[in-house]
N, C-alpha and C positions, 0 to 999 in steps of 0.2 A: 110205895104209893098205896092209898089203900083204894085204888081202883086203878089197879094195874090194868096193862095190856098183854103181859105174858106172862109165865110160869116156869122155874125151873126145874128139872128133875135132875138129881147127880147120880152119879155113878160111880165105880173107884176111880174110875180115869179122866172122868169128865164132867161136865155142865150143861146141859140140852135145855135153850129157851126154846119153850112152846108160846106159839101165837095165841093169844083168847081172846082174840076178834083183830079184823083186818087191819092192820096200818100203813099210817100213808105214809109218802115216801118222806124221810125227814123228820119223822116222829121222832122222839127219844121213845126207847125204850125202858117201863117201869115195870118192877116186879113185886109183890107183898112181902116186905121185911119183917113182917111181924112172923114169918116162918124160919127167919134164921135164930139165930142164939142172944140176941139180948136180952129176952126177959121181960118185955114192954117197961125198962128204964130208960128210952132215950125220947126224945121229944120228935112227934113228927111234924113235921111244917108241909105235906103233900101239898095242898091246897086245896082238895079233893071235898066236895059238897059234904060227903058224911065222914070225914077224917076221923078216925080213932082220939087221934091226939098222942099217940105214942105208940112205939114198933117195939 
C-alpha cells in the first residue's frame, strides 16, 4: 500500500511488523512494497488517494 499501516523490520530469523498508527480491530494489515525487491515493475492498484502507481 502506499499508505501503509505498518512497517517491517527483518532480522536473520524473523519479520517484526511495527504498528504506524492505531488499528482497528479487523483492519487488514498493509505494509509499503515499494521497499521489497521489485524494482518499481509491478503495477500497484492500492487504491490509496496518492498511489505511486507501482511497487
Amino acid at each position: 500500500s502506499c499508505e501503509p499501516n505498518t512497517f517491517i523490520r527483518c532480522t536473520p530469523t524473523r519479520a517484526e511488523f511495527y504498528a504506524l498508527r492505531p488499528i482497528a480491530p479487523g483492519e487488514e494489515l498493509t505494509t509499503d512494497y515499494v521497499e521489497s525487491h521489485h524494482n518499481g515493475k509491478l503495477a500497484c492498484r492500492c487504491g490509496a488517494k496518492k498511489c505511486r502507481g507501482f511497487i
